[in-house]
SEGUDREN-300194 format. One record per residue (C-alpha): residue number from 0; residue in one letter; z, y negated, x negated. Coordinates in pm, 1 decimal. Layout:
% SEGUDREN-300194
{i=NUM; aa=a; c3=Z; c2=Y; c1=X}
...
END
This chain:
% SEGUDREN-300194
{i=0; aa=x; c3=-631.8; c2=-272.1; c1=-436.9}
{i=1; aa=x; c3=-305.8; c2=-546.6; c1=-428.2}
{i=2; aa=x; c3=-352.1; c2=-835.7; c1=-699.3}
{i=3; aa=x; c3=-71.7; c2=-878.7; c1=-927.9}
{i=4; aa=x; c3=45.6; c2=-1190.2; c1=-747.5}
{i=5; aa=x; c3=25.6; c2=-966.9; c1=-421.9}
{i=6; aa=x; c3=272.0; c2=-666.3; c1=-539.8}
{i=7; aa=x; c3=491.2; c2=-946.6; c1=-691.9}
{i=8; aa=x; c3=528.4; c2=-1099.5; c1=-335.2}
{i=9; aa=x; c3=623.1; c2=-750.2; c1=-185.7}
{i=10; aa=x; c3=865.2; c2=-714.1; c1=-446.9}
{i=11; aa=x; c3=1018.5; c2=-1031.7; c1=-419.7}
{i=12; aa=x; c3=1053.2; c2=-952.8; c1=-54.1}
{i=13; aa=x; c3=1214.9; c2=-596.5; c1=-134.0}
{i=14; aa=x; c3=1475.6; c2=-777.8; c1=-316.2}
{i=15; aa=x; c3=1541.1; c2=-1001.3; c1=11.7}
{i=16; aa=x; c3=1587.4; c2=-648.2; c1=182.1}
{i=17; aa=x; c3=1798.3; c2=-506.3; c1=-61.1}
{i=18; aa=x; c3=2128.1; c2=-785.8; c1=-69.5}
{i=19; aa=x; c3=2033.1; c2=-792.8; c1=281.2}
{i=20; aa=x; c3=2099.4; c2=-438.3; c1=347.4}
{i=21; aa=x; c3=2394.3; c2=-422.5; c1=162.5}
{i=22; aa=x; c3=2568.7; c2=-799.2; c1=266.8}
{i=23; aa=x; c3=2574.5; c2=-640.0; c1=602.9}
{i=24; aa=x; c3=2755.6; c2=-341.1; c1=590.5}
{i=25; aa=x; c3=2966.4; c2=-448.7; c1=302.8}
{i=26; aa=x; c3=2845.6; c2=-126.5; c1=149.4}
{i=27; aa=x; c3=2559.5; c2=-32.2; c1=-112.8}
{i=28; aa=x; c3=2446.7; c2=29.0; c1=-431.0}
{i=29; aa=x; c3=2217.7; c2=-344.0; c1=-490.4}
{i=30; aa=x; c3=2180.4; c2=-289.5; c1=-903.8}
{i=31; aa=x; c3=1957.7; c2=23.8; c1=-941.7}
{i=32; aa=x; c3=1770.2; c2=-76.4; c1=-622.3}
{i=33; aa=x; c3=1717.2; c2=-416.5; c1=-761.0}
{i=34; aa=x; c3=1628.6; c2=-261.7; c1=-1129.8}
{i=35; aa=x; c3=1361.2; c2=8.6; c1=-968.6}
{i=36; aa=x; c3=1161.5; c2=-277.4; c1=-733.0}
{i=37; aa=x; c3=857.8; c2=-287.6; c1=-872.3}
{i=38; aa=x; c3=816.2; c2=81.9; c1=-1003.8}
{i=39; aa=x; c3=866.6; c2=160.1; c1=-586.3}
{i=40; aa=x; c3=623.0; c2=-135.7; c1=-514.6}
{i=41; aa=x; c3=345.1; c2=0.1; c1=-743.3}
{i=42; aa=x; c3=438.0; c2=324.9; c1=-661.8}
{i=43; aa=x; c3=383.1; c2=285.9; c1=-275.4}
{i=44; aa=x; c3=145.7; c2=11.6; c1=-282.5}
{i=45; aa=x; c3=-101.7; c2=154.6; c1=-569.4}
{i=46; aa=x; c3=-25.9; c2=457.3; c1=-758.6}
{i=47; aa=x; c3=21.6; c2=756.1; c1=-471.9}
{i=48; aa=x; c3=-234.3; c2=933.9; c1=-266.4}
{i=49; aa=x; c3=-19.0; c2=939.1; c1=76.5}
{i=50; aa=x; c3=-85.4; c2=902.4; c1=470.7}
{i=51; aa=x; c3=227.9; c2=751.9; c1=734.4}
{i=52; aa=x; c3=157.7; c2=1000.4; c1=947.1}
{i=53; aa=x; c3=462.0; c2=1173.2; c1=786.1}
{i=54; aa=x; c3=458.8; c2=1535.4; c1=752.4}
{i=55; aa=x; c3=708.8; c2=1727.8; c1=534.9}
{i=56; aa=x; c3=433.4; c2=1995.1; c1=406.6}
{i=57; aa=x; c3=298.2; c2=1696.5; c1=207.9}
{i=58; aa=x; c3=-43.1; c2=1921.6; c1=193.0}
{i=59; aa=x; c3=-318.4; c2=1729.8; c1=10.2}
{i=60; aa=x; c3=-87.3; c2=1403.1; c1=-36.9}
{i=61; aa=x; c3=91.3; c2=1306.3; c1=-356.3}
{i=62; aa=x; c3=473.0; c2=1341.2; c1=-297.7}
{i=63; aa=x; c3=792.3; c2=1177.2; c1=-418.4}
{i=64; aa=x; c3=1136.3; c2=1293.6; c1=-499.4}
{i=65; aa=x; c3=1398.0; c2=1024.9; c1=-544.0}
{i=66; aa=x; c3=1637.4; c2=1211.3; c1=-700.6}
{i=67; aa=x; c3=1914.9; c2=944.2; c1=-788.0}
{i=68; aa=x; c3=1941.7; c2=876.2; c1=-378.4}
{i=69; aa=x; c3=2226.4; c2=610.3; c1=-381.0}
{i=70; aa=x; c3=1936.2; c2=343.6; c1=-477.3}
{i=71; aa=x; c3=1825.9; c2=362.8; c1=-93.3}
{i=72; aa=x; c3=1843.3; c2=54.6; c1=-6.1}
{i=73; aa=x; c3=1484.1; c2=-19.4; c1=-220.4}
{i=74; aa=x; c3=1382.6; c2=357.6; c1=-98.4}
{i=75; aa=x; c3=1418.2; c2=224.3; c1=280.5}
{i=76; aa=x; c3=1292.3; c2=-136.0; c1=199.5}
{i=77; aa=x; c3=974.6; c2=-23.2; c1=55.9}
{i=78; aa=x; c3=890.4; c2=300.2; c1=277.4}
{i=79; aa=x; c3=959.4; c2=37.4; c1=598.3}
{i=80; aa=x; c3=708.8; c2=-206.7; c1=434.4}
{i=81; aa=x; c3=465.6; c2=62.2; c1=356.5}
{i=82; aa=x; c3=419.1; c2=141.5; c1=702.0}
{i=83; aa=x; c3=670.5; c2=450.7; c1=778.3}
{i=84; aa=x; c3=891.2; c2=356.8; c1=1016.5}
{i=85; aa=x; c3=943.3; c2=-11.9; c1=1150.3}
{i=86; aa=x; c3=1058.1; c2=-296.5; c1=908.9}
{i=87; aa=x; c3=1347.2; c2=-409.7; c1=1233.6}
{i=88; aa=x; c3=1485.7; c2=-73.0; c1=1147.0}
{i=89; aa=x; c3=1650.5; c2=-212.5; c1=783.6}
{i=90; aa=x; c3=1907.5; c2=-326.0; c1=1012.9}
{i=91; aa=x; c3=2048.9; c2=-45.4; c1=1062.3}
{i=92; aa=x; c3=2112.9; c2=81.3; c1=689.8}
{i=93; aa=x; c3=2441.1; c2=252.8; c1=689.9}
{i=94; aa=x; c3=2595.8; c2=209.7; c1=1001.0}
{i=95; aa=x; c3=2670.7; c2=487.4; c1=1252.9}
{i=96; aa=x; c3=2434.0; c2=700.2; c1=1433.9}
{i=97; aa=x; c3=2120.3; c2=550.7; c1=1209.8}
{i=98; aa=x; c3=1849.5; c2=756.5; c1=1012.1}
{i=99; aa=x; c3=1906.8; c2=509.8; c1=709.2}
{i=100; aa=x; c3=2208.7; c2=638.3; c1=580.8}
{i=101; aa=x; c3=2397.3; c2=530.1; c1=288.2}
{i=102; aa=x; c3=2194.5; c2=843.8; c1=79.8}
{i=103; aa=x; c3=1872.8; c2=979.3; c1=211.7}
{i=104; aa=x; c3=1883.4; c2=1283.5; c1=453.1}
{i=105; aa=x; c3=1626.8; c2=1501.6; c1=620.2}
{i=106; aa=x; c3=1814.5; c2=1608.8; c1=945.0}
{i=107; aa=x; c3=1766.4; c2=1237.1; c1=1093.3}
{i=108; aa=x; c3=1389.9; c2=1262.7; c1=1089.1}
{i=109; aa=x; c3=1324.7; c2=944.9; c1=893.4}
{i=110; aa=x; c3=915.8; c2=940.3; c1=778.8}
{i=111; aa=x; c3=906.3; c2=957.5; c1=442.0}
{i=112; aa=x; c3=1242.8; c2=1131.9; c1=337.4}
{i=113; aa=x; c3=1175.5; c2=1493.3; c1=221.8}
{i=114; aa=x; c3=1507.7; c2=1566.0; c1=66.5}
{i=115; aa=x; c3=1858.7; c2=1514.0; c1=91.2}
{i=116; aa=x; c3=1939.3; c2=1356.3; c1=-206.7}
{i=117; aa=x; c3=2300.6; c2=1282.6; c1=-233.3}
{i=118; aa=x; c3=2457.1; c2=1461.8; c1=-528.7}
{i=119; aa=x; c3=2314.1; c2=1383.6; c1=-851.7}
{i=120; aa=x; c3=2099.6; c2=1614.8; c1=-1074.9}
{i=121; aa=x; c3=1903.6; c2=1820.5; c1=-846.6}
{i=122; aa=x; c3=1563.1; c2=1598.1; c1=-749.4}
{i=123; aa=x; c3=1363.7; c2=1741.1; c1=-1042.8}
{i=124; aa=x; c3=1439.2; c2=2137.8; c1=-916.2}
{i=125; aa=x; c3=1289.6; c2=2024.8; c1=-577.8}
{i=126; aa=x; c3=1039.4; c2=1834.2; c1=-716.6}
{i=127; aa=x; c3=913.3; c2=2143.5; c1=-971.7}
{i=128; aa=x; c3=935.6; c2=2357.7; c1=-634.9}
{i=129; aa=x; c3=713.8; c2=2161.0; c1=-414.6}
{i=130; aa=x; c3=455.6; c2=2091.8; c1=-769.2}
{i=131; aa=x; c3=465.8; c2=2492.1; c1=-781.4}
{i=132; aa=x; c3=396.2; c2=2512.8; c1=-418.1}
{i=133; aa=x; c3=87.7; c2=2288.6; c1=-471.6}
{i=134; aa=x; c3=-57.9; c2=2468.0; c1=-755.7}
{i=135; aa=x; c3=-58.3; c2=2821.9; c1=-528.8}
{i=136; aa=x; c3=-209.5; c2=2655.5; c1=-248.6}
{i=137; aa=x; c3=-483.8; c2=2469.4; c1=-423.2}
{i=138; aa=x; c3=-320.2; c2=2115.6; c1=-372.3}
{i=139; aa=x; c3=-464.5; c2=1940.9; c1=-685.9}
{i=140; aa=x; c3=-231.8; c2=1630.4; c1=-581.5}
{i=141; aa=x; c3=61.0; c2=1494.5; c1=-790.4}
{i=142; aa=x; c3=421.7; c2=1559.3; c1=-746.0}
{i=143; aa=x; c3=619.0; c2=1220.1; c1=-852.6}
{i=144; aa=x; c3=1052.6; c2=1230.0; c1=-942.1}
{i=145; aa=x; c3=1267.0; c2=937.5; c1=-1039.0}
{i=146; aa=x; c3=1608.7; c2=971.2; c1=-1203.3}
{i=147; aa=x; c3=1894.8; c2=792.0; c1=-1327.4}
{i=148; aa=x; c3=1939.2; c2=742.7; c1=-1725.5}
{i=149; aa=x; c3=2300.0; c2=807.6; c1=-1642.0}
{i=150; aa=x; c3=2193.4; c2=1148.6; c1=-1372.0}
{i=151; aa=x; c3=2063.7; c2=1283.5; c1=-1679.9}
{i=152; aa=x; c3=2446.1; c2=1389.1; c1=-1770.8}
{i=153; aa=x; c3=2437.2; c2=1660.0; c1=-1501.6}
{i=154; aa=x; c3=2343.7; c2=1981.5; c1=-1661.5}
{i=155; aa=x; c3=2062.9; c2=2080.3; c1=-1352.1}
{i=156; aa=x; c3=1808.4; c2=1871.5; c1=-1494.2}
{i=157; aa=x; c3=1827.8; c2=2020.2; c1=-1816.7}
{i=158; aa=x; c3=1808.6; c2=2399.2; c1=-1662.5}
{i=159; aa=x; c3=1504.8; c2=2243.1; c1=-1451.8}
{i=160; aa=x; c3=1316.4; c2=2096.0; c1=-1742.9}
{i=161; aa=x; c3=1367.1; c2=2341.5; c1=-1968.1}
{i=162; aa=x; c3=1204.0; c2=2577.8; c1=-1658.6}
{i=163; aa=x; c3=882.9; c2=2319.2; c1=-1589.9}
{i=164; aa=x; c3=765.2; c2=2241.7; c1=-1927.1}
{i=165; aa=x; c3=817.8; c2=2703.3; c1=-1984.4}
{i=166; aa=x; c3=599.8; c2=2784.5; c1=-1620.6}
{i=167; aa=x; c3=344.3; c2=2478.5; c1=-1742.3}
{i=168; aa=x; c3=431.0; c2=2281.4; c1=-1416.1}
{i=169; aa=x; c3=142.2; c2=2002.3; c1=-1511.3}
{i=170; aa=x; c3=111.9; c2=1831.7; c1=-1198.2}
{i=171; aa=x; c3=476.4; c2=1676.3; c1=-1235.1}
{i=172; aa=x; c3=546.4; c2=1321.3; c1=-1334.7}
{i=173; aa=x; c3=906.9; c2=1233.0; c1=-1380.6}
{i=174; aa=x; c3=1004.5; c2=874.5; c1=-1419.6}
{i=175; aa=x; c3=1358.5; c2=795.8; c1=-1546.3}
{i=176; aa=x; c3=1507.1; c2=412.3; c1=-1504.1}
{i=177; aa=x; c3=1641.4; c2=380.8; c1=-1842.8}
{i=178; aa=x; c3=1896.0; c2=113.1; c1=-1758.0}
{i=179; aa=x; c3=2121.7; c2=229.4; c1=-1994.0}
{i=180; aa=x; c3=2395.7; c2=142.2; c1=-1736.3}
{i=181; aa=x; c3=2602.8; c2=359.5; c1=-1466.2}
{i=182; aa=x; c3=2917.1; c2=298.1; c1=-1223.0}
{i=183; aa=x; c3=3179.5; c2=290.2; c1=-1481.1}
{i=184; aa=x; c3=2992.5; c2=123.4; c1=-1790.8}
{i=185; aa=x; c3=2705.2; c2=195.4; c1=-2008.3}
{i=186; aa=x; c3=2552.6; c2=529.2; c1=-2038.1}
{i=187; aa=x; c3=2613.2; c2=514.5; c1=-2409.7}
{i=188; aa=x; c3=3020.3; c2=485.2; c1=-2319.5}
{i=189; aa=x; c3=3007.4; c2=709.9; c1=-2064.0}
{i=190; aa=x; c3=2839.7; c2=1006.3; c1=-2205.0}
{i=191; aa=x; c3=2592.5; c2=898.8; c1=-2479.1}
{i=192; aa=x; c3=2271.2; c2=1119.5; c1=-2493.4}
{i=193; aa=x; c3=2059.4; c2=991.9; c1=-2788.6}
{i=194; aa=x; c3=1722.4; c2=957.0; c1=-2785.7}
{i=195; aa=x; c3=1593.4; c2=1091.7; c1=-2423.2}
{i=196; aa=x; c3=1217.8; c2=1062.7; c1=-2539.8}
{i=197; aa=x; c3=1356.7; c2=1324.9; c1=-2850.6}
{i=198; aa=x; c3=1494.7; c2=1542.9; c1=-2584.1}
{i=199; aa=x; c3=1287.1; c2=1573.3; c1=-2314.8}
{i=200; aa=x; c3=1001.8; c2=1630.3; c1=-2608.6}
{i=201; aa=x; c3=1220.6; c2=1893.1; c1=-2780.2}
{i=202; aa=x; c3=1202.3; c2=2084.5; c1=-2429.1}
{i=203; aa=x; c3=826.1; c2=2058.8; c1=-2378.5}
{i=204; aa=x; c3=733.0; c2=1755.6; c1=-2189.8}
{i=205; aa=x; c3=463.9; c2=1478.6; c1=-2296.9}
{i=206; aa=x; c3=670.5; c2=1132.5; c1=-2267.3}
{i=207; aa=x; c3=580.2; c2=804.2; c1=-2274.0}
{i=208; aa=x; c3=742.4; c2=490.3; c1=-2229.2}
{i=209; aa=x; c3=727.7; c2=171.6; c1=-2002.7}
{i=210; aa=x; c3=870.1; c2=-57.7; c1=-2209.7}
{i=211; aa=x; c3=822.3; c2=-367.0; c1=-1961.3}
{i=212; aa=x; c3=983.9; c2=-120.1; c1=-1682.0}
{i=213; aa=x; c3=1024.7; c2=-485.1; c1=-1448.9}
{i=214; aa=x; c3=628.6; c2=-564.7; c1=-1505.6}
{i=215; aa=x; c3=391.9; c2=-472.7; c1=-1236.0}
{i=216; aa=x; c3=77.7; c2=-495.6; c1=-1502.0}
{i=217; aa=x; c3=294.9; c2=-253.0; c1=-1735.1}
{i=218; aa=x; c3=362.9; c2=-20.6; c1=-1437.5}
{i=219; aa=x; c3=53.7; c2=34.1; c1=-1324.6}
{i=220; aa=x; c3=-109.9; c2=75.8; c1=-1676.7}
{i=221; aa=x; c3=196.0; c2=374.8; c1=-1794.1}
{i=222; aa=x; c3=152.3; c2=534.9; c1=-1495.9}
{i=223; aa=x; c3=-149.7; c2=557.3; c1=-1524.8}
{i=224; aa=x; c3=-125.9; c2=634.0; c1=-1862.8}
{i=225; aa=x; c3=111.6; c2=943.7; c1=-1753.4}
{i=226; aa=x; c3=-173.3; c2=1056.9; c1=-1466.4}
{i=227; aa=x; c3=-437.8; c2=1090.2; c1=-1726.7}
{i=228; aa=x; c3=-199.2; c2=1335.4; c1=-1914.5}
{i=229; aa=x; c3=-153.2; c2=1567.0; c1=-1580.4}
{i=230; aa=x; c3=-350.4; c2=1898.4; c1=-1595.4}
{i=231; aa=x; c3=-266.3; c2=1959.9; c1=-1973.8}
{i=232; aa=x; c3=-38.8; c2=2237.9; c1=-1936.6}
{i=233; aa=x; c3=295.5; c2=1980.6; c1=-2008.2}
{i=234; aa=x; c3=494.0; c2=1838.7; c1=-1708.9}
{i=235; aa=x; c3=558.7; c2=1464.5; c1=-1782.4}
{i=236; aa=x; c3=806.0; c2=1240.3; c1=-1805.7}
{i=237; aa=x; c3=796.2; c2=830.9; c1=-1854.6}
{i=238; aa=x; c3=1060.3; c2=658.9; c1=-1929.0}
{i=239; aa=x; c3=1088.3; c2=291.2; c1=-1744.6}
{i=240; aa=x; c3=1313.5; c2=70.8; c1=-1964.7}
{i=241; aa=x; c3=1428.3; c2=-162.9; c1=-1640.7}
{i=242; aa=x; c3=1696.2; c2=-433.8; c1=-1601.9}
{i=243; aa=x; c3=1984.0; c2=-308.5; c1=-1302.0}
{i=244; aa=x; c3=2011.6; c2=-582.7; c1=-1078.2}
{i=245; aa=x; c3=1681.9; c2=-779.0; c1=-1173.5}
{i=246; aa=x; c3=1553.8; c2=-1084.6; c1=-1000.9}
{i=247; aa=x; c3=1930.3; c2=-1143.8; c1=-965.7}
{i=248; aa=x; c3=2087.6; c2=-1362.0; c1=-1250.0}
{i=249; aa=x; c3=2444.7; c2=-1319.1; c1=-1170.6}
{i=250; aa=x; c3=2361.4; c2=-911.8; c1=-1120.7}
{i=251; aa=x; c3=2161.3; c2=-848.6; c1=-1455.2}
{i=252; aa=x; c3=2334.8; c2=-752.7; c1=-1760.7}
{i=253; aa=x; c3=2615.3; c2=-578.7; c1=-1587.5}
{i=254; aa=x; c3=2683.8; c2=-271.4; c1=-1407.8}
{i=255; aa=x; c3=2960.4; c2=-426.5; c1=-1204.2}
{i=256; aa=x; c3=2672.8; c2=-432.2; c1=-932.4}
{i=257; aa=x; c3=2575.6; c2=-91.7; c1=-943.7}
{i=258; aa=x; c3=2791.1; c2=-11.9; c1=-624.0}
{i=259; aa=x; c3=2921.8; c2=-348.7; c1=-494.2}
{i=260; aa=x; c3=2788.8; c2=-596.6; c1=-184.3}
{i=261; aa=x; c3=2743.2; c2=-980.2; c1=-262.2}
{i=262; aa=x; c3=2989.1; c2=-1175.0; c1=-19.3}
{i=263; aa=x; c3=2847.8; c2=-1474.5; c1=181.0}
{i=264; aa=x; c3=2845.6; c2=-1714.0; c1=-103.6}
{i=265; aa=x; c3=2684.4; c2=-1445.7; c1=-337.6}
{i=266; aa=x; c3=2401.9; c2=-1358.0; c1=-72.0}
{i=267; aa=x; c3=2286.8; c2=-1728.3; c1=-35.8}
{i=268; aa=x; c3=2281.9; c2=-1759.5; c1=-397.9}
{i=269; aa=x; c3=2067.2; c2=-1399.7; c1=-422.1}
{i=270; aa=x; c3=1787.5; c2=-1565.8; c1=-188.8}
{i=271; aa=x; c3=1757.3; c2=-1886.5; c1=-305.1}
{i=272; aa=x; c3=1649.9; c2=-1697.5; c1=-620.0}
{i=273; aa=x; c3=1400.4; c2=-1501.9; c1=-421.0}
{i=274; aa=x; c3=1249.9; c2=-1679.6; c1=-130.9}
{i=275; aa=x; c3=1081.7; c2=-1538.3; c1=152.3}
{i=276; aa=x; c3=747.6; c2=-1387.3; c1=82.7}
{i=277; aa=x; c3=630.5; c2=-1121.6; c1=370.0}
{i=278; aa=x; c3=901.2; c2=-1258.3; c1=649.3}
{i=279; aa=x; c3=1225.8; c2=-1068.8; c1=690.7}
{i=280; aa=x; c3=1358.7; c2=-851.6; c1=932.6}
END
């Protein structure tokens, strides 16, 4: 098991990745990735069941969907780190002929990537697929989503929630980054949705909330908070209040970086705030 001061340290270095990443190719989508760090961290590092020795079936291993796939940059970082595929291989995010494209794909082979997630909305369908799968094979592991706050404004989540919470798909957690933020403002200017907890309850789930959604303590406690509440005839959904663009002054408490690349000044500045921790690629 990591100490607190040990998942810190990989998450400082996954922000190093991150601006990295996206400096290089000019290219990226730095704010979500920075604002979902440590849920991938404690995710990877402490919360699933999983082996490296990647194959798709995911039989007896817990499985993630990442359904919101332009946050790949901390997707890449954090499966490279975790011992999928080789750390040197970051530099390669998004330029031609590599498996780390700008959204996750299957048809590149990259160990760890079980979807194509590109277009927003559909993770959760997979997800309650692959959870279904595991219940008719005897698979007693966990199936594991994150979403956007702002992907929640595509109508195929609601069809798919609506479906796991009515065919008692229990072995489903859902996570959704409540950042309250998306490309072209905040989610409440954009297409305000009220309460989610209120909706995703008036559909059938069991929520709770991570209120501390950029806390590695707070992390590991909800989820596993949201674990003990698996096998209860309710899929469930947490909702992880995080900051987009944390561990980044100048990138918190806007969405101007939810698709935009630091220049040379703005990189220096980005890692000076977040110095080297598990040596970079």
């Amino acid at each position: 098991m990591s100490t607190t001061q040990q998942l810190q340290d990989f998450t400082q270095q996954v922000r190093r990745d991150i601006v990295r990443m996206v400096h290089a190719v000019s290219s990226g989508h730095p704010g979500g990735s920075l604002g979902c760090a440590e849920f991938f961290t404690c995710l990877y590092q402490e919360i699933m069941d999983y082996s490296t020795d990647f194959k798709m079936d995911g039989e007896n291993e817990d499985l993630f969907f990442l359904s919101n796939g332009h946050i790949s940059p901390v997707y890449y970082s954090v499966l490279a780190r975790s011992g999928f595929f080789p750390v040197a291989e970051l530099a390669t995010f998004r330029k031609l002929d590599t498996r780390l494209q700008g959204h996750p794909t299957t048809h590149e082979h990259l160990p760890g990537i079980r979807i194509a997630s590109g277009s927003l909305g559909q993770g959760m369908s997979v997800a309650i697929g692959a959870a279904q799968a595991k219940k008719l094979n005897g698979d007693d592991k966990t199936v594991y989503t994150l979403h956007g706050d702002g992907e929640l404004q595509e109508g195929q989540i609601w069809e798919a929630a609506m479906y796991a919470a009515g065919k008692k798909v229990d072995n489903l957690i859902a996570t959704v980054d409540v950042n309250e933020k998306q490309i072209d403002g905040t989610t409440d200017q954009v297409l305000a949705m009220g309460s989610l907890k209120a909706k995703f309850e008036a559909f059938g789930w069991d929520v709770l909330e991570i209120k501390e959604g950029n806390n590695v303590e707070a992390i590991l406690s909800g989820m596993a908070d949201a674990k003990t509440r698996t096998g209860k005839g309710k899929p469930v959904c947490v909702l992880l209040y995080t900051e987009m663009g944390n561990g980044i002054d100048f990138m918190m408490h806007t969405h101007a970086w939810h698709g935009k690349a630091p220049n040379d000044e703005q990189l220096a500045e980005s890692l000076a705030q977040n110095p080297e921790t598990l040596g970079d690629y």
